[in-house]
Structure formats: C-alpha cells, structure tokens
Backbone as XML, in Angstrom:
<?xml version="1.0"?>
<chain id="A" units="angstrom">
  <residue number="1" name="UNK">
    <atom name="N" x="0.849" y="-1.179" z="0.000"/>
    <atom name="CA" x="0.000" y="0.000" z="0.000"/>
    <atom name="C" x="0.893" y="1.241" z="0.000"/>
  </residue>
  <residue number="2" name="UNK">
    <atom name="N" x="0.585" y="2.157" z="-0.721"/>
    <atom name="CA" x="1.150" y="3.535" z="-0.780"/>
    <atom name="C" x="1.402" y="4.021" z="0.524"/>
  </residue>
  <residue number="3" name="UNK">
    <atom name="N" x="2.491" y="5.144" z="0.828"/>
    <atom name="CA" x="2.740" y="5.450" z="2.266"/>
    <atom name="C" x="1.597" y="6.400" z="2.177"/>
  </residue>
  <residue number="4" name="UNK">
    <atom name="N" x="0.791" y="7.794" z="1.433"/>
    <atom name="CA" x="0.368" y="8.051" z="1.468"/>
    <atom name="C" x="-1.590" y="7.877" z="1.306"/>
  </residue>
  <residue number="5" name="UNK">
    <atom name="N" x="-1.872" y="6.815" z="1.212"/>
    <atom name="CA" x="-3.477" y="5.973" z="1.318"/>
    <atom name="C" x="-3.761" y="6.256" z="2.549"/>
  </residue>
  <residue number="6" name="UNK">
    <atom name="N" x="-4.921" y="6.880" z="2.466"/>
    <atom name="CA" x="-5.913" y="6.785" z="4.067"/>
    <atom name="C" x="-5.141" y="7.240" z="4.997"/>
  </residue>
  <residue number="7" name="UNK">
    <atom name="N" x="-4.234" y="8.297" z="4.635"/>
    <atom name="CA" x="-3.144" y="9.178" z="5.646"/>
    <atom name="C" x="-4.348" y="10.043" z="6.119"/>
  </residue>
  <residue number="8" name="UNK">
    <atom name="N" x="-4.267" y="10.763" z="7.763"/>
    <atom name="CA" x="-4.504" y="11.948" z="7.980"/>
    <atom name="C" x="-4.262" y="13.141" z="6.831"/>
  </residue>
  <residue number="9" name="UNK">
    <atom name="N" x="-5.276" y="14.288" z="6.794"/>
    <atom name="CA" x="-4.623" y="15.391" z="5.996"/>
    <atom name="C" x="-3.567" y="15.604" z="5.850"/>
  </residue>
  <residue number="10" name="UNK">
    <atom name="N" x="-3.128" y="15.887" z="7.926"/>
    <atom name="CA" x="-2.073" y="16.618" z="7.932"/>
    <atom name="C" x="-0.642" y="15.962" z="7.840"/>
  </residue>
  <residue number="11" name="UNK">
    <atom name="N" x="-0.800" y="14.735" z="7.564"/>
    <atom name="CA" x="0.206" y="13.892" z="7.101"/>
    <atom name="C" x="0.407" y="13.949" z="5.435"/>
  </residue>
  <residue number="12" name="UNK">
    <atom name="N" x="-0.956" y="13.565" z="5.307"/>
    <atom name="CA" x="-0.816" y="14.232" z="3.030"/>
    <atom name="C" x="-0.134" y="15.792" z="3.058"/>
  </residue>
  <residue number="13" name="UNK">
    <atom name="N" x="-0.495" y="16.533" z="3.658"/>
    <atom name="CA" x="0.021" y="17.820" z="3.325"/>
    <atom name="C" x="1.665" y="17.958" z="3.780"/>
  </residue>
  <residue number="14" name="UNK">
    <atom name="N" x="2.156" y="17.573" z="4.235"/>
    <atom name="CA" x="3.005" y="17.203" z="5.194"/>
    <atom name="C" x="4.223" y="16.714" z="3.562"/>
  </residue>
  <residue number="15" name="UNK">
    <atom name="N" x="3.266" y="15.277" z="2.845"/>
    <atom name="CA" x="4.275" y="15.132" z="1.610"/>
    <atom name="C" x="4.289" y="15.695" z="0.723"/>
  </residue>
  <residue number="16" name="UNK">
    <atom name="N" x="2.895" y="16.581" z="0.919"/>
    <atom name="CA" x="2.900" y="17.886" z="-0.499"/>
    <atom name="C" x="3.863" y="18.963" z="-0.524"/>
  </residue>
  <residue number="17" name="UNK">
    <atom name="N" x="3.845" y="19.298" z="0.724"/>
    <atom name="CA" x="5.351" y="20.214" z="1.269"/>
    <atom name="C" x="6.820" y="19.940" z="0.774"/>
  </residue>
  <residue number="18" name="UNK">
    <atom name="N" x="7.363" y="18.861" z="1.404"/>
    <atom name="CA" x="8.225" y="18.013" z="0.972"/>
    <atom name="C" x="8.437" y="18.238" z="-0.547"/>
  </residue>
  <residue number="19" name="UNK">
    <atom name="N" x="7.119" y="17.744" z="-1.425"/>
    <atom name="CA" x="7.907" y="17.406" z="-2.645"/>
    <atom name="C" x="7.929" y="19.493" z="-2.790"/>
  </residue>
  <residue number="20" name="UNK">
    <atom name="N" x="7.042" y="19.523" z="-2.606"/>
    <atom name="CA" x="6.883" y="21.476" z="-3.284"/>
    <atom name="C" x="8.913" y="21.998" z="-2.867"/>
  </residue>
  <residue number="21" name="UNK">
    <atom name="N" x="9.057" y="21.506" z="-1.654"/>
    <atom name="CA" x="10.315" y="21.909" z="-1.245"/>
    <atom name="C" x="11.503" y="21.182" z="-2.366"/>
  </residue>
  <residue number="22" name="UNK">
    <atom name="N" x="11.354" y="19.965" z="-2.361"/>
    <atom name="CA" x="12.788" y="19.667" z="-3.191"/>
    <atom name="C" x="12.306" y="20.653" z="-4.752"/>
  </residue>
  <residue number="23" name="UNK">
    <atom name="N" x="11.248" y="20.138" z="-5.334"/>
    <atom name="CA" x="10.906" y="20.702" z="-6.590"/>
    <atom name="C" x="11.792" y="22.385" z="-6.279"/>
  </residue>
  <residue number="24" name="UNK">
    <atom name="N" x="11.347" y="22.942" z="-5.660"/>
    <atom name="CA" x="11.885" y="24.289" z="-5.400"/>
    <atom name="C" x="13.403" y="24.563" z="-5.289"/>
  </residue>
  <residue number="25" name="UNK">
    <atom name="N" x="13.910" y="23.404" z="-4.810"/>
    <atom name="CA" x="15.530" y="23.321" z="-4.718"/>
    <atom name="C" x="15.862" y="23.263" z="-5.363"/>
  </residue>
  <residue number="26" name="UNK">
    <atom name="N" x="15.133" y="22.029" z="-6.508"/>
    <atom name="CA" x="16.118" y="21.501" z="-7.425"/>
    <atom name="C" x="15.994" y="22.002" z="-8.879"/>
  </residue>
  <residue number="27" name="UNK">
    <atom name="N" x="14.895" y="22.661" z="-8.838"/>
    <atom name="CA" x="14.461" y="23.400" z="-10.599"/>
    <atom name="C" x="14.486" y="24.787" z="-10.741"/>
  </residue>
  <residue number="28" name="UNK">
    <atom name="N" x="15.206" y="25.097" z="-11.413"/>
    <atom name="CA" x="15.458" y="26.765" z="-11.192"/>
    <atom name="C" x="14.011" y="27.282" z="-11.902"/>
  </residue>
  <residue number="29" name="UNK">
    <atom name="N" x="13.721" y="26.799" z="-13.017"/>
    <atom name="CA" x="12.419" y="27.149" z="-13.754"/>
    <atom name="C" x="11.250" y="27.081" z="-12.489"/>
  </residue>
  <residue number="30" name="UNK">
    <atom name="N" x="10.978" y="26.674" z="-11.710"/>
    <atom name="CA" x="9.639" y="26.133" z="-10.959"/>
    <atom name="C" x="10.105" y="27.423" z="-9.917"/>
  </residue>
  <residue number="31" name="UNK">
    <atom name="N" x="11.392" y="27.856" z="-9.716"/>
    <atom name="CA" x="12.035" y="28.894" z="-8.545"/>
    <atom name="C" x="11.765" y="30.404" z="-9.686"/>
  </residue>
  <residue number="32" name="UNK">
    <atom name="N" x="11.995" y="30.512" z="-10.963"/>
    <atom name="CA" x="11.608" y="31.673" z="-11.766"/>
    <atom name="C" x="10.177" y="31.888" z="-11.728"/>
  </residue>
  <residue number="33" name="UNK">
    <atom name="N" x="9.412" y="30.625" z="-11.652"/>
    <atom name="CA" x="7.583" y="31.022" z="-11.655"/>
    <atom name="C" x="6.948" y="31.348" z="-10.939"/>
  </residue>
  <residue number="34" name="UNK">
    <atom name="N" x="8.189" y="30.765" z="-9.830"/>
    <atom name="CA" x="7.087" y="31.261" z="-8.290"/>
    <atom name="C" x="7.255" y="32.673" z="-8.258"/>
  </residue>
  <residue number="35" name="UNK">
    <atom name="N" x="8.836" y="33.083" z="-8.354"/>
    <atom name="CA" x="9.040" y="34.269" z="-8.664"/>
    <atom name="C" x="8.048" y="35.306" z="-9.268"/>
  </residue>
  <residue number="36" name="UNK">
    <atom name="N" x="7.783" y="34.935" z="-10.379"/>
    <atom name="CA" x="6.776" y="35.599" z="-11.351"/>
    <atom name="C" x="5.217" y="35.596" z="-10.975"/>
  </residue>
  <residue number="37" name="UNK">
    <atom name="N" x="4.909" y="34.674" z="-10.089"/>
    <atom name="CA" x="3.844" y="34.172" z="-9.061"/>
    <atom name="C" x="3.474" y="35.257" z="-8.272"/>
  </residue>
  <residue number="38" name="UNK">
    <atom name="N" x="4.749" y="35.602" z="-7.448"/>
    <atom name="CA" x="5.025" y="36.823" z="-6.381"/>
    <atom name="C" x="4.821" y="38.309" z="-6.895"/>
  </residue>
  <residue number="39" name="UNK">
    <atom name="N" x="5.074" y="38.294" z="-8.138"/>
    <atom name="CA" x="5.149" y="39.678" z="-8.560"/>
    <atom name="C" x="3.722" y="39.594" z="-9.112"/>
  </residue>
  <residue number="40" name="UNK">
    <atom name="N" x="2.997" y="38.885" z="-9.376"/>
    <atom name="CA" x="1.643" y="38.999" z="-10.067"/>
    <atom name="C" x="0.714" y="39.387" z="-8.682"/>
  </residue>
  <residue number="41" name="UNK">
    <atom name="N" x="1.005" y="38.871" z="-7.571"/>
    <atom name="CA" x="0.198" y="38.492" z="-6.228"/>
    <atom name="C" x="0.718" y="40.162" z="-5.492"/>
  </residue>
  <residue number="42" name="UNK">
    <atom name="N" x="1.544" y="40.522" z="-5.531"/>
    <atom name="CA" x="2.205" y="42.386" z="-5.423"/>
    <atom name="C" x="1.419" y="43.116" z="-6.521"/>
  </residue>
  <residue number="43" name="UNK">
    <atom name="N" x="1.471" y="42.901" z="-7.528"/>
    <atom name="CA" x="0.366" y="44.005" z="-8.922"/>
    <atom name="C" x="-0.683" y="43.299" z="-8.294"/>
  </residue>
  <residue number="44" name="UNK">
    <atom name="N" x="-1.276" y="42.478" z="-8.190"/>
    <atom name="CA" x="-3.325" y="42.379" z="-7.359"/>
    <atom name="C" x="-3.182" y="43.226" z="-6.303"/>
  </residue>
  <residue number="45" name="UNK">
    <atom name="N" x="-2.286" y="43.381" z="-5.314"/>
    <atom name="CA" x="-2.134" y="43.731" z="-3.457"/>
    <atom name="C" x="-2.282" y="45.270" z="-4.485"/>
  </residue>
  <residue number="46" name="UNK">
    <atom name="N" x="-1.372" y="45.969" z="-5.173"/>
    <atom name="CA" x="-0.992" y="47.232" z="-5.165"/>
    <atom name="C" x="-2.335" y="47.665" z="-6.247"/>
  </residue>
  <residue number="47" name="UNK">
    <atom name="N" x="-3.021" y="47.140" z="-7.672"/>
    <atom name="CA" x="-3.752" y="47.657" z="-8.258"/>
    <atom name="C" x="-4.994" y="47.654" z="-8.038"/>
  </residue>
  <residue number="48" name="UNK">
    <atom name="N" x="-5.607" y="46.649" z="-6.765"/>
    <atom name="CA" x="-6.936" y="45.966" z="-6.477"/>
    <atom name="C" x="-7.603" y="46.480" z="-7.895"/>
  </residue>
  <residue number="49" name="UNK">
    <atom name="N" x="-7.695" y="44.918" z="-8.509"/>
    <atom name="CA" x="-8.892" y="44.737" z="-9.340"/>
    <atom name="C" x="-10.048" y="44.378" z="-8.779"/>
  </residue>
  <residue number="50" name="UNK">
    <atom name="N" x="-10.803" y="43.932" z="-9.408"/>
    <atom name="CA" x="-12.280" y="43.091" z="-9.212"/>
    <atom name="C" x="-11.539" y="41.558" z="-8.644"/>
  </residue>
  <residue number="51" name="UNK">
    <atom name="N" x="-12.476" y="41.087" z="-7.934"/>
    <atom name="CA" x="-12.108" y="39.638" z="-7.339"/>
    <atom name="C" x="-11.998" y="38.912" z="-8.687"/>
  </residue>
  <residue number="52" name="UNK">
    <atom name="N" x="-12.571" y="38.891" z="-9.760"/>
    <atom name="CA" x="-12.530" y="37.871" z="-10.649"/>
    <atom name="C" x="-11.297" y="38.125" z="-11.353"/>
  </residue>
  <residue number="53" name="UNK">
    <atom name="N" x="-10.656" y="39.402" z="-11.137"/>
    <atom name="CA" x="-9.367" y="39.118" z="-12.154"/>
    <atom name="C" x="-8.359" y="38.664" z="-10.891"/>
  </residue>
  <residue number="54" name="UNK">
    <atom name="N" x="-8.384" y="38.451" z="-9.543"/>
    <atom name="CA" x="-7.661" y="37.812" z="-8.927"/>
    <atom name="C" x="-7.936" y="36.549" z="-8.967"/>
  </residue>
  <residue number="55" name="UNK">
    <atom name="N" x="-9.276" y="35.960" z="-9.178"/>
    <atom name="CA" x="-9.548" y="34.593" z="-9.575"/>
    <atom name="C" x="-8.707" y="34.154" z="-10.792"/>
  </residue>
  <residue number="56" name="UNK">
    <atom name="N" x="-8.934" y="34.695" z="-11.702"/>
    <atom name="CA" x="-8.119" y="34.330" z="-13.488"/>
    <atom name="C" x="-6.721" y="34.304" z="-13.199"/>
  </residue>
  <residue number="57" name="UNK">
    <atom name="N" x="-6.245" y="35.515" z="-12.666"/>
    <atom name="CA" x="-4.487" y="35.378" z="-12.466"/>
    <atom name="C" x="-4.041" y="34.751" z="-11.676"/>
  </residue>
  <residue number="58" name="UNK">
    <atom name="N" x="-4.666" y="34.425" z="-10.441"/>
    <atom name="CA" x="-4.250" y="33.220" z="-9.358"/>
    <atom name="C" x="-4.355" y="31.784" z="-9.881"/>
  </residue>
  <residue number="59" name="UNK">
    <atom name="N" x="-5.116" y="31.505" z="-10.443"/>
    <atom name="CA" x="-5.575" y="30.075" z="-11.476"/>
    <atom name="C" x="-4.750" y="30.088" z="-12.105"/>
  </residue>
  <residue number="60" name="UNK">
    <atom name="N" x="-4.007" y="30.984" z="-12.828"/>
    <atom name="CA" x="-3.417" y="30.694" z="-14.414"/>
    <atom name="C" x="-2.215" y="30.457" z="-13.686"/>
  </residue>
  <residue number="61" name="UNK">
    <atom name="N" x="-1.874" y="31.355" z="-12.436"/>
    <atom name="CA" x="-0.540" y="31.037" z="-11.830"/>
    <atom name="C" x="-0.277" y="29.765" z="-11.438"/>
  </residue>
  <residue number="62" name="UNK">
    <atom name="N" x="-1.205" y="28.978" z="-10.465"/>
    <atom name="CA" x="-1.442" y="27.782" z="-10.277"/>
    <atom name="C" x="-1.169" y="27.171" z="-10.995"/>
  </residue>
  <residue number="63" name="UNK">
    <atom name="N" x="-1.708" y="27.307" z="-12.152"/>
    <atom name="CA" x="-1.792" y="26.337" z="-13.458"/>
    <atom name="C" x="-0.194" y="26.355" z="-13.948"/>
  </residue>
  <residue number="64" name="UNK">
    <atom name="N" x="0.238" y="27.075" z="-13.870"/>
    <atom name="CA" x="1.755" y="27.106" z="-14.957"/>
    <atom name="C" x="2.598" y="26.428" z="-13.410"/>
  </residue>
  <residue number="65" name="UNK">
    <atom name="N" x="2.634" y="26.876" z="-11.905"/>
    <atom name="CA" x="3.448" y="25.979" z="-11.271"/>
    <atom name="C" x="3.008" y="24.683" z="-11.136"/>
  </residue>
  <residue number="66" name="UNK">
    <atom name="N" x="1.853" y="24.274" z="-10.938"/>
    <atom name="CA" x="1.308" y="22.577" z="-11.349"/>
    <atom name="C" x="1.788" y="22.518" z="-12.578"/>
  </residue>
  <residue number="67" name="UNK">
    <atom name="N" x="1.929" y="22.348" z="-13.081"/>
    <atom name="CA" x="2.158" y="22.338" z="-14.765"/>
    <atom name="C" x="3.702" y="21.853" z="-14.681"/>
  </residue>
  <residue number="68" name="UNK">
    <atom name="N" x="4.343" y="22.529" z="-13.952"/>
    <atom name="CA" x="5.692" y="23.022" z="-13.470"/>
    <atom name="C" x="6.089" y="21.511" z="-12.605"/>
  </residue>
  <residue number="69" name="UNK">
    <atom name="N" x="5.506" y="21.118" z="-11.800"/>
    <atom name="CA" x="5.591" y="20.231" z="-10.582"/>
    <atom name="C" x="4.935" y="19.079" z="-11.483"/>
  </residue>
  <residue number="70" name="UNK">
    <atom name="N" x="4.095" y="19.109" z="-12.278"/>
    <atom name="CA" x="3.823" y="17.342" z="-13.173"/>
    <atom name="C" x="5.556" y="17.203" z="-13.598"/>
  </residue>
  <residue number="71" name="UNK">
    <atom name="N" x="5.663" y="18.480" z="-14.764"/>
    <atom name="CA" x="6.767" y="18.178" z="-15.281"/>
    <atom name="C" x="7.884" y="17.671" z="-14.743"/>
  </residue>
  <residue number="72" name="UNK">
    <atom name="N" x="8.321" y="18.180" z="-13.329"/>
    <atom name="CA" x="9.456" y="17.378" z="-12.567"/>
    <atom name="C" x="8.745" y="16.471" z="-12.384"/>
  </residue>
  <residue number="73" name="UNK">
    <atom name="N" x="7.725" y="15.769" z="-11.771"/>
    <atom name="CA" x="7.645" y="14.767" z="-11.162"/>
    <atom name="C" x="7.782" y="13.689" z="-12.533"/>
  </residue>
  <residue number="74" name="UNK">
    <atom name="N" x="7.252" y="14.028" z="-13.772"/>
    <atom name="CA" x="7.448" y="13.208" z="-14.499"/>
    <atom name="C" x="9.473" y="12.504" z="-14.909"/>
  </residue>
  <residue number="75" name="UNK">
    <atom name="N" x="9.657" y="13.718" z="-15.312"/>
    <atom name="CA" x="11.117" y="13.609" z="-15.593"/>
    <atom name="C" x="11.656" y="12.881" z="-14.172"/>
  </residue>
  <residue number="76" name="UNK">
    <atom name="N" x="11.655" y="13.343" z="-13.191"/>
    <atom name="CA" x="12.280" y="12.608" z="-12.207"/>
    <atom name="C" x="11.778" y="11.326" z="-12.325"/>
  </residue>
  <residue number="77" name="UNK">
    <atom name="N" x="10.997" y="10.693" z="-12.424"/>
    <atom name="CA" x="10.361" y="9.187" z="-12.346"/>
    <atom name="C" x="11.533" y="8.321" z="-13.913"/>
  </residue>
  <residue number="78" name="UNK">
    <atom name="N" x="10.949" y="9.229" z="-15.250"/>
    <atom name="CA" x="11.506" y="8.456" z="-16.047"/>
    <atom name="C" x="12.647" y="8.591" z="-15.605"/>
  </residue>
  <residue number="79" name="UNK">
    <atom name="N" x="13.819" y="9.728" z="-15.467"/>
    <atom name="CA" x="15.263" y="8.956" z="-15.230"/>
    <atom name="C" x="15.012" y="7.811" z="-14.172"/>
  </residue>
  <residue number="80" name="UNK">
    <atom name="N" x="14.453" y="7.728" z="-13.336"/>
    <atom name="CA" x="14.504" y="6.537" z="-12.454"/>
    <atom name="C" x="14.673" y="5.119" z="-13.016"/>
  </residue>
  <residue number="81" name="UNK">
    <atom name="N" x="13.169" y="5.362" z="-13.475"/>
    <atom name="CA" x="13.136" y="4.161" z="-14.134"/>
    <atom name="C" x="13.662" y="3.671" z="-15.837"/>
  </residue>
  <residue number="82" name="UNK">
    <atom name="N" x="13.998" y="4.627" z="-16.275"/>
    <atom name="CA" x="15.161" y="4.371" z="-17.823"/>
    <atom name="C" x="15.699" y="5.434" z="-18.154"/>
  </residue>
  <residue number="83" name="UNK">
    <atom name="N" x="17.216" y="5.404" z="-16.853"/>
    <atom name="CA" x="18.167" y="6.318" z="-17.261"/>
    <atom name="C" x="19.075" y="6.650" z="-18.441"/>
  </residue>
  <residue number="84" name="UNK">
    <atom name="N" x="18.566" y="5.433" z="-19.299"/>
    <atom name="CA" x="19.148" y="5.624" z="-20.703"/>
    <atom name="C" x="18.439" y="6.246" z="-21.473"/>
  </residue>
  <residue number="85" name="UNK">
    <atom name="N" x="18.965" y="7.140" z="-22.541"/>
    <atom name="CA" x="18.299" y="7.625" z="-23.548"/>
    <atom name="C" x="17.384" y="7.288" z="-24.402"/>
  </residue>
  <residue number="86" name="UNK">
    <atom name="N" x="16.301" y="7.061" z="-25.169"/>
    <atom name="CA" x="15.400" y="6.472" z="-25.958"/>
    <atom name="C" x="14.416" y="7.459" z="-26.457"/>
  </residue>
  <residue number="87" name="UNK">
    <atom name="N" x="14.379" y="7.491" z="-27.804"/>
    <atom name="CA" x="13.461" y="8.027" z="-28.347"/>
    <atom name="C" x="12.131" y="8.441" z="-27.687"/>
  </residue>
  <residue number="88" name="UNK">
    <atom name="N" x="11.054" y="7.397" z="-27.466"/>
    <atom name="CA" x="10.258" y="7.340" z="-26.607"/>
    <atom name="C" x="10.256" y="8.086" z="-25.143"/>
  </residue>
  <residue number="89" name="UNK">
    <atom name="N" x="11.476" y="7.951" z="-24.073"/>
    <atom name="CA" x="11.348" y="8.613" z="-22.899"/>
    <atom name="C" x="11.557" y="10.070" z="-23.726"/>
  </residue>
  <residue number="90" name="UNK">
    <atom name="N" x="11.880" y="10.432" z="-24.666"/>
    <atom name="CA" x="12.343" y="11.787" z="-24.798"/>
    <atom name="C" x="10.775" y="12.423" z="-25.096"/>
  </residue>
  <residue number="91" name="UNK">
    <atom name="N" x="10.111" y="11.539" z="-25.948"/>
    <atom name="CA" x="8.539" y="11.812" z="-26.153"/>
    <atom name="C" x="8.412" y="12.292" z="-25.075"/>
  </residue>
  <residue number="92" name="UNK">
    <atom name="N" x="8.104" y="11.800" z="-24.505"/>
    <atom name="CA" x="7.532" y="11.830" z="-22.713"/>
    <atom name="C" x="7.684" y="13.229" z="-22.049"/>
  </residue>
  <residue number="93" name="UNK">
    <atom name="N" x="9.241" y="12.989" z="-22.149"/>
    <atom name="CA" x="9.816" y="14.475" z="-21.325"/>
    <atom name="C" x="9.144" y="15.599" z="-22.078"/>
  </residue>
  <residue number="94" name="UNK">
    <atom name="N" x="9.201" y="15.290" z="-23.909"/>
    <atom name="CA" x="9.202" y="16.985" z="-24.510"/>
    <atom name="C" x="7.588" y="16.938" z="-24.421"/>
  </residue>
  <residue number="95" name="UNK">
    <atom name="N" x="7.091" y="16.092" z="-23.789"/>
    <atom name="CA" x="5.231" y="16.004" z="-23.668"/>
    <atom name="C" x="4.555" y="16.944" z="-22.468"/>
  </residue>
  <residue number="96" name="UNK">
    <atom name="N" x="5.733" y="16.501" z="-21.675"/>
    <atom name="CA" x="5.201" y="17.185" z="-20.204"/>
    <atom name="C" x="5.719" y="18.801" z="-20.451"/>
  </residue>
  <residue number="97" name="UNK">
    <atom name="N" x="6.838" y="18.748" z="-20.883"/>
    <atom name="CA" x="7.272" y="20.282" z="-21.630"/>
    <atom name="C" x="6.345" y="21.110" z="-21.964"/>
  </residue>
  <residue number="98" name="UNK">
    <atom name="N" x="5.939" y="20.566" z="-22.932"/>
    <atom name="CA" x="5.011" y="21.095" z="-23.946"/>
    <atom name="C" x="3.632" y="21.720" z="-22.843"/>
  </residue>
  <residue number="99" name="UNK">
    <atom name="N" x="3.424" y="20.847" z="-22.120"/>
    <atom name="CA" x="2.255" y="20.978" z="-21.264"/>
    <atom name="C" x="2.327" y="22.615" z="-20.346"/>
  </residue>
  <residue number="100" name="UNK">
    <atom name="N" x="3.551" y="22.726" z="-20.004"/>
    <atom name="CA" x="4.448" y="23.802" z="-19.312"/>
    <atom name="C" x="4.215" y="25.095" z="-19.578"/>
  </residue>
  <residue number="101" name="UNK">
    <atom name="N" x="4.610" y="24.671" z="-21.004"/>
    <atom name="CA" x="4.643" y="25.959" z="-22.307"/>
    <atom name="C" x="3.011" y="26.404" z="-22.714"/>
  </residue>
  <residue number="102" name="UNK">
    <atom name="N" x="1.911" y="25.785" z="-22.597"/>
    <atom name="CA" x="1.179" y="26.147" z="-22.799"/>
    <atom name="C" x="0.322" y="26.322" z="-21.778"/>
  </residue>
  <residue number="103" name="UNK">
    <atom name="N" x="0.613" y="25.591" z="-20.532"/>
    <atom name="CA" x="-0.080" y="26.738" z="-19.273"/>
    <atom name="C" x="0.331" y="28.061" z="-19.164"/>
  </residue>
  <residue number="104" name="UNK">
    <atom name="N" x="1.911" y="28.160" z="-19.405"/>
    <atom name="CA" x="2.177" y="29.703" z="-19.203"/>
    <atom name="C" x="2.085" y="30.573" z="-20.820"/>
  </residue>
  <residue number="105" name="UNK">
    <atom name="N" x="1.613" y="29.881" z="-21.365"/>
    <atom name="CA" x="1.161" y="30.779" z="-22.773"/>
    <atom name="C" x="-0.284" y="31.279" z="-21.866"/>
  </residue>
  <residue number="106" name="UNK">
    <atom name="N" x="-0.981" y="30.117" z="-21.492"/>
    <atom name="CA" x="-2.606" y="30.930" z="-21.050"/>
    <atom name="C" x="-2.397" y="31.389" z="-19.671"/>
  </residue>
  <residue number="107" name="UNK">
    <atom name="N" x="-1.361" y="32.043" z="-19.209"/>
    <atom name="CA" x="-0.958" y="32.308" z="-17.943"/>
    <atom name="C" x="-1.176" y="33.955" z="-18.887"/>
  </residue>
  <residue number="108" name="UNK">
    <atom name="N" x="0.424" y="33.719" z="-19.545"/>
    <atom name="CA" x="0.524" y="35.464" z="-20.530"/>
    <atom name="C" x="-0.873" y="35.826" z="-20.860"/>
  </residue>
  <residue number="109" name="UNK">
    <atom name="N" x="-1.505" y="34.887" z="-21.728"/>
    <atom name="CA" x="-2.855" y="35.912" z="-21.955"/>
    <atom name="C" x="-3.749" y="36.447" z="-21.016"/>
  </residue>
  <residue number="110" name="UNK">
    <atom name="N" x="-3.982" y="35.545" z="-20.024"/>
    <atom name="CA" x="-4.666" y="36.156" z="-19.259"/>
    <atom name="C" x="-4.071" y="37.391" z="-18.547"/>
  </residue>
  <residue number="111" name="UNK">
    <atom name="N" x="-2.808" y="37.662" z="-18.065"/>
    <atom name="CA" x="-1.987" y="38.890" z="-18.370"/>
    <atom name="C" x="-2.326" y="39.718" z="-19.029"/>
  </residue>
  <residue number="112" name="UNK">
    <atom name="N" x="-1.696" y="39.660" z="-20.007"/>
    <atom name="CA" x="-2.351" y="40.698" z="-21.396"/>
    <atom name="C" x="-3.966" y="41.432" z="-21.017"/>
  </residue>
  <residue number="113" name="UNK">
    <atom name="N" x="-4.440" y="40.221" z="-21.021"/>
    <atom name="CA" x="-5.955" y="40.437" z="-20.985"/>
    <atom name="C" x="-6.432" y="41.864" z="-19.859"/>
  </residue>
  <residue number="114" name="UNK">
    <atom name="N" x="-5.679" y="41.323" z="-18.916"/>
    <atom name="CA" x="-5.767" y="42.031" z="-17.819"/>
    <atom name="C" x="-4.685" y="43.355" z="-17.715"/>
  </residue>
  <residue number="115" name="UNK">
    <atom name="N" x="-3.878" y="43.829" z="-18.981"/>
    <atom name="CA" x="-3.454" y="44.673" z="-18.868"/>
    <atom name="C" x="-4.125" y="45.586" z="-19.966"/>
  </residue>
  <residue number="116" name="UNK">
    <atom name="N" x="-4.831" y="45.142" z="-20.653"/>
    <atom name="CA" x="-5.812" y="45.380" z="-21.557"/>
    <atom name="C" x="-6.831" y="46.239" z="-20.967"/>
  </residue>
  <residue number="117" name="UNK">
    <atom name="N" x="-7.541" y="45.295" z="-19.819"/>
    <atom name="CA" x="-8.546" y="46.171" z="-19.033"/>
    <atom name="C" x="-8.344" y="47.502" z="-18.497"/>
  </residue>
  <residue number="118" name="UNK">
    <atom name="N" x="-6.905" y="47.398" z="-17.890"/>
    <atom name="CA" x="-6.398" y="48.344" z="-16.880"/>
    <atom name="C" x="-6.141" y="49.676" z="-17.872"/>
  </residue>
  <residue number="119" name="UNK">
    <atom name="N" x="-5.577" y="48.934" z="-18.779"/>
    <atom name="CA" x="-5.150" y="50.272" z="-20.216"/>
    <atom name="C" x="-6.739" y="50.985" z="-20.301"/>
  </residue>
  <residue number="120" name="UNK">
    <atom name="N" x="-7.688" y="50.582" z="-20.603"/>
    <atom name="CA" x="-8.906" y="50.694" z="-21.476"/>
    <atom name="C" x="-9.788" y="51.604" z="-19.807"/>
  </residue>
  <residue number="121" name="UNK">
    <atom name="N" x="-9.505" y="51.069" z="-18.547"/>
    <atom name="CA" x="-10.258" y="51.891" z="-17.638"/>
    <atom name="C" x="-9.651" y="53.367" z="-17.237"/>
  </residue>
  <residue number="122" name="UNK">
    <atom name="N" x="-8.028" y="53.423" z="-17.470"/>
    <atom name="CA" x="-7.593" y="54.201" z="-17.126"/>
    <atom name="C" x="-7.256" y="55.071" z="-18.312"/>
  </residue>
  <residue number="123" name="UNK">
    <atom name="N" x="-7.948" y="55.121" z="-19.917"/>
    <atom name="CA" x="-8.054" y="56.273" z="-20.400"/>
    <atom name="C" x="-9.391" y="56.518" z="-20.596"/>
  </residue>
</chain>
C-alpha cells in the first residue's frame, strides 16, 4: 500500500510540502515562476482589481506551477526508471514540456488580458 493511502490530511500535506520543497531546490524554472507568481500576487495587493481578475491570475498562476511540478515529477520518475536515452522517454519528457509551455502561454494571456482592461479603464 502507498505510504500516502488513508493518511490523515495533515500527514498528506506534510508530503505535499516536501515534494513542493525539493521541486523548489532543485528546478530553477519552478524557482523563476514562483518568482513571477510573487510579482503577479504584489500588482493584485498594489492595483486591487475586481475579485474575478484575482480569480483568473491566481488560477493561471497555479496552473503554470502545477504544470511546473507534473513536469518534474514526471522527468524525475523516467530517469529513475530508464536512465538511458530512448526516443520514446524523450517523447515523454518533450510532452510534459510542452504541457508547461502552454499553461504559461494561457498564464501570458490572461496577463495581457488584464493589462488590456487596466489600459482601457484608465483612459
């Protein structure tokens, strides 16, 4: 049985931490988003929009560091389990990539979007 099955919360949260922590150590990209995370969560604190554009930009942020955290968890597993090169694991890796790249493509737009508004209220 999994160490984590029919755990207390505060034991699941406990390994969500954990991995959020190495992920954070060990990937400079997942350490640039949070980054970029922080500065989006400072422009909401300093411009107060409407709650729903803190809904859209908090989601999209979410979305690109999950996005962020599949991708290691994937790559870390395949080297585990076939540290050799192969066509196929490379599928894999440039799959979860890909996945990355297009949360934070709909991360930017919703950006945009929202700098769009701000342009358009403030002339």
């Amino acid at each position: 049985m999994s160490r984590d099955k029919n755990q207390r919360f505060a034991r699941r949260l406990r390994f969500a931490l954990h991995g959020l922590a190495h992920a954070l150590r060990a990937e400079r990209s997942l350490r640039f988003q949070l980054g970029c995370c922080v500065v989006v969560v400072l422009a909401l604190v300093l411009l107060r929009p409407a709650p729903l554009w803190w809904a859209l930009l908090l989601l999209a942020s979410a979305g690109v560091l999950a996005a962020e955290l599949f991708n290691t968890a994937i790559e870390h597993l395949v080297d585990h389990l076939h540290p050799e090169t192969h066509p196929n694991i490379r599928i894999v890796k440039d799959c979860a990539a890909a996945a990355v790249l297009l949360s934070v493509c709909g991360a930017l737009a919703v950006g945009i979007a929202f700098a769009v508004h701000l342009l358009r209220g403030a002339g």
